[in-house]
N, C-alpha and C positions, 0 to 999 in steps of 0.2 A: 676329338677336338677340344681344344681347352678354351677356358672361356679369362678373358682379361676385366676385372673388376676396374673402371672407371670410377667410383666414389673413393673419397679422401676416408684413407683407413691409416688410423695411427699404431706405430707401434707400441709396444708394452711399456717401452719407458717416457715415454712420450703421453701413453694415456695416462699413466699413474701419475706424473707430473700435473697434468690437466686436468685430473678427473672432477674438481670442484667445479671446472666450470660447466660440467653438464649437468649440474643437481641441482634442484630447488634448493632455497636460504632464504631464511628470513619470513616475510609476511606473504612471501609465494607460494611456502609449504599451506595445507589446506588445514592442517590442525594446529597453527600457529595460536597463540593467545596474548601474543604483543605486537603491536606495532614499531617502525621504527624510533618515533619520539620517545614510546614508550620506554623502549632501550636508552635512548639518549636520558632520558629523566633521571634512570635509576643510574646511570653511571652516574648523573651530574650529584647524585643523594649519595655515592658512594664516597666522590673524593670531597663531599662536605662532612661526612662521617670521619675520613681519614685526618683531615685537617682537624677535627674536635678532637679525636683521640689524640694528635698530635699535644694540640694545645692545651688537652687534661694531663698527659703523659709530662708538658714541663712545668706546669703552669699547680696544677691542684693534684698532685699527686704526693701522698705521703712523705715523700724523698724532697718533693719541692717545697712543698709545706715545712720540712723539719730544717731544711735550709737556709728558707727565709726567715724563720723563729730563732736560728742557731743553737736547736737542740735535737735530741737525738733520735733519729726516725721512732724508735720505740715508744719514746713520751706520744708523741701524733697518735701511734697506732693506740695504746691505753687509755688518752684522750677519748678516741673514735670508736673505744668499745664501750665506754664508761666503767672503766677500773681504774684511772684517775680522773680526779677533778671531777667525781659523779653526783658533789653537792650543788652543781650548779644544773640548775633547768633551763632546755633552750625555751626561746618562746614560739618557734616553727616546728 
């Protein structure tokens, strides 16, 4: 005689679809070492990093620098190594 399973049994594509929502995530797992804010902080520190890159990438970057001087990236970069203009001392 055979026996008829009564519990809700998923199929294969059905569980592999599914499958996150039977796993522990996040601050459930027992060897977690962040919390959710914790999460939220370091992303809110990442797009203030992206946003500073951004605004060094137009703003103080060699290329924007030699732009606003209207001279040639190269002067900046010999500038900022000191192989031009190396008689002048900063005072920082």
């Amino acid at each position: 005689m055979k026996t008829i399973r009564t519990e809700l049994v998923l199929e294969r594509g059905e569980y592999l679809s599914r499958a996150r929502e039977f796993c522990l995530r996040g601050e459930d797992l027992p060897h977690s070492k962040l919390s959710e804010n914790d999460v939220y902080e370091i992303r809110s520190m990442i797009k203030q990093k992206e946003k500073m890159r951004k605004y060094i990438k137009e703003n103080l970057s060699n290329d924007a620098i030699s732009q606003k001087f209207n001279v040639h990236i190269r002067t900046i970069e010999k500038i900022s190594n000191y192989s031009s203009w190396a008689h002048l001392i900063d005072d920082n």
